[in-house]
C-alpha positions as CSV (number, residue, x, y, z in Angstrom):
1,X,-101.0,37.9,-98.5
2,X,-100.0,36.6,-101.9
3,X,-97.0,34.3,-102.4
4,X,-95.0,36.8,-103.8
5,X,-95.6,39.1,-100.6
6,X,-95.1,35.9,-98.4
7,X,-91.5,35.0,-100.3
8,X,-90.3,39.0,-99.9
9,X,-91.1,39.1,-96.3
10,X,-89.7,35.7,-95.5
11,X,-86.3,37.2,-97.5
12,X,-86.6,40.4,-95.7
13,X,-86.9,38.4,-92.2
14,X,-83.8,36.2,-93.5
15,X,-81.5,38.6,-93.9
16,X,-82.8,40.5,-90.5
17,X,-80.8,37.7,-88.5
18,X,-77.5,38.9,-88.4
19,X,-77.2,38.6,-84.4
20,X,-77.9,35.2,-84.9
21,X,-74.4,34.9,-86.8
22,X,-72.4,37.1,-84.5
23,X,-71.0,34.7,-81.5
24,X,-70.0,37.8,-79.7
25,X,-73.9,38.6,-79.5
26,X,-75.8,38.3,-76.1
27,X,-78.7,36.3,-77.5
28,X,-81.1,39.4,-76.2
29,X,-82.6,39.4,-80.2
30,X,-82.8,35.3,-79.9
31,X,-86.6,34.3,-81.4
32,X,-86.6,30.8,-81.5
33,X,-89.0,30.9,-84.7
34,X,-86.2,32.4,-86.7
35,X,-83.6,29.4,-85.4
36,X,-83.6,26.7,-87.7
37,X,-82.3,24.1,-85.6
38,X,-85.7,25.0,-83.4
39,X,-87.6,23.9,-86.2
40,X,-85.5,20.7,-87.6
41,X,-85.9,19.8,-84.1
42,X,-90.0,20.4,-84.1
43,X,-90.3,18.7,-87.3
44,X,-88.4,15.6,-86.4
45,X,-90.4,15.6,-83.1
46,X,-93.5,16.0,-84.6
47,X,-92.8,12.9,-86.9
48,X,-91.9,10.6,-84.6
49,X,-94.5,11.5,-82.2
50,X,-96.9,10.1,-85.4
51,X,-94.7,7.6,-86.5
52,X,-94.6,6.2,-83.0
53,X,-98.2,6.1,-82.7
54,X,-98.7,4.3,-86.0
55,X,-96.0,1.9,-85.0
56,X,-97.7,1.0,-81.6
57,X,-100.6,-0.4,-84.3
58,X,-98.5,-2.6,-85.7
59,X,-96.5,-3.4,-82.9
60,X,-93.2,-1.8,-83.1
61,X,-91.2,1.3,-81.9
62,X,-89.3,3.4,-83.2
63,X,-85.8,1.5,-82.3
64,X,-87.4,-1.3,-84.5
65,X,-88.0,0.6,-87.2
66,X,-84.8,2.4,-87.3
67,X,-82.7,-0.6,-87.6
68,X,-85.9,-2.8,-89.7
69,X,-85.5,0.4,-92.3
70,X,-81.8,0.2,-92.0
71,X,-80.8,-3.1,-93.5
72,X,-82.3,-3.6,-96.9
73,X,-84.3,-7.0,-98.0
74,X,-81.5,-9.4,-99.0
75,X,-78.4,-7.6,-97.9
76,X,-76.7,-7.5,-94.1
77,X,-75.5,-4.3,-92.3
78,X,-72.8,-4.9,-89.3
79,X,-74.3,-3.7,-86.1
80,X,-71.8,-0.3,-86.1
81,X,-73.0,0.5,-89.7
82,X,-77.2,0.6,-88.4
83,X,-76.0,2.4,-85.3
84,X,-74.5,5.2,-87.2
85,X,-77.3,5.6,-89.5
86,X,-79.9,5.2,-86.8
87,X,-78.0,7.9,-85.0
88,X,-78.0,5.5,-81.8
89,X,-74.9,4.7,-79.5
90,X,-73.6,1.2,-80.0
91,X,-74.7,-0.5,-76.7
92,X,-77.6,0.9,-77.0
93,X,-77.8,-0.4,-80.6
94,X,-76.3,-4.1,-79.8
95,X,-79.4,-4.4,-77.0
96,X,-82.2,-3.7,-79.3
97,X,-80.9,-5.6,-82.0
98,X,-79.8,-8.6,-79.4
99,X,-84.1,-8.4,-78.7
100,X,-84.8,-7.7,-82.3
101,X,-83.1,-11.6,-82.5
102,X,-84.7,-12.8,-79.9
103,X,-88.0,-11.9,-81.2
104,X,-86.8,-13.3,-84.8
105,X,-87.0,-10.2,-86.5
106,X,-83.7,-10.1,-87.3
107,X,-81.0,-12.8,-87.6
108,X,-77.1,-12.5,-86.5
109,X,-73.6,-13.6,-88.3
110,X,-70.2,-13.1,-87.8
111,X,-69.1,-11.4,-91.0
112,X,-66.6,-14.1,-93.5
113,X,-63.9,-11.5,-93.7
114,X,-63.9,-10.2,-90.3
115,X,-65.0,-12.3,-87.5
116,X,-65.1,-9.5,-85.4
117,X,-67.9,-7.9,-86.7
118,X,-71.5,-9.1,-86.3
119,X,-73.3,-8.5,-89.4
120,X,-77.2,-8.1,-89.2
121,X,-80.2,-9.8,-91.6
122,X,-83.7,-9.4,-91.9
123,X,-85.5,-12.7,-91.2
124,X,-88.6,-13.7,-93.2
125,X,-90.6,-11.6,-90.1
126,X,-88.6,-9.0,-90.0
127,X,-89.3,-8.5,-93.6
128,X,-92.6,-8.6,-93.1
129,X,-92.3,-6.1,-90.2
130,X,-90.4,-4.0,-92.5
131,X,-93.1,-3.7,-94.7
132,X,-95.5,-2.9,-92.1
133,X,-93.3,0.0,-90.8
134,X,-92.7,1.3,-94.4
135,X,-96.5,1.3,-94.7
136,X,-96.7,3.6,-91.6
137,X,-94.1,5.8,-93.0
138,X,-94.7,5.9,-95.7
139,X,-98.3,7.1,-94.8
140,X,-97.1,10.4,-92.7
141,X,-94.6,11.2,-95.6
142,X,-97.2,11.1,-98.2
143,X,-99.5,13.5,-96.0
144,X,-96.1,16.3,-96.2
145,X,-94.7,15.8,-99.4
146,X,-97.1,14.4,-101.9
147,X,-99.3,17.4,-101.5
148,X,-99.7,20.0,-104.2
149,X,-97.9,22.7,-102.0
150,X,-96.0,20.4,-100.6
151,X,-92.6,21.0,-100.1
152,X,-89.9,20.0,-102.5
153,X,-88.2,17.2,-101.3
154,X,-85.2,16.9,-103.2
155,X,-84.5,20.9,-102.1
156,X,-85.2,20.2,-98.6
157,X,-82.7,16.8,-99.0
158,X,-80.1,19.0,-100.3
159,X,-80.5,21.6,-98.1
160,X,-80.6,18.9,-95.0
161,X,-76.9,17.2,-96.4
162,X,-75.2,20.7,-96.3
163,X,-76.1,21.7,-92.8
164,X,-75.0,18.2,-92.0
165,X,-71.6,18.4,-94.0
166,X,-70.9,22.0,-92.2
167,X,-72.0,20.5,-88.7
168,X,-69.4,17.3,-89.2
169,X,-66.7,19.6,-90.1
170,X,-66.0,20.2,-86.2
């Protein structure tokens, strides 16, 4: 099948998923390879499933690297500010980051303006962990996007931000 014939079936197959749309359907018509959230969700498992596994070779997870990738070299985030962009509730957040500490990844402050809020560094190891988990990232997202065919990643990034803008609107 050329890529001309590949593009006018996936159009065709796009605009064949009307009872997807309609609330009031039964979901008797649902194919889960036509959902997108099915395959957002596949992707993002896939991923982690290999970034987990080249984190375990440097020895870190995936909390780790959430909040080491978070905070960027020189600069502090508060704890609430890594949760949110980690996507990870906030006890949850404060315990890893209370290890992350006690391993001296990371180093704790209260912020100058606000006492209240704990504001979050990278230590000189936790830079260098940072690096180490960039590497490994970096590695998987070379092996999608830096490919010939690959797809196009500021498309995809746009694409990503509206369903997230629509899905916030609730």
């Amino acid at each position: 099948m050329t890529i001309a014939e590949k593009k006018r079936s996936s159009d065709a197959k796009a605009r064949d998923v009307g009872h997807i749309l309609d609330p009031a359907s039964d979901g008797a018509e649902f194919d889960a390879r036509e959902w997108p959230f099915f395959w957002l969700t596949h992707a993002t498992g896939l991923y982690l499933s290999k970034l987990e596994r080249g984190l375990k070779k440097v020895n870190l997870d995936i909390g780790r690297w959430r909040v080491l990738m978070c905070i960027q070299p020189g600069s502090a985030r508060s704890v609430t500010e890594i949760a949110e962009l980690a996507i990870v509730k906030m006890p949850t957040m404060m315990k890893l980051i209370q290890r992350m500490e006690a391993e001296g990844l990371v180093a704790c402050s209260a912020r100058v303006s606000d006492g209240r809020v704990t504001e979050v560094s990278l230590t000189d190891q936790g830079l260098e962990a940072r690096t180490l988990a960039w590497q490994t990232a970096s590695k998987i997202f070379s092996r999608v996007f830096a490919i010939e065919d690959g797809p196009d990643i500021v498309s995809l990034n746009k694409l990503l931000r509206q369903v997230i803008a629509h899905l916030d609107e609730e």
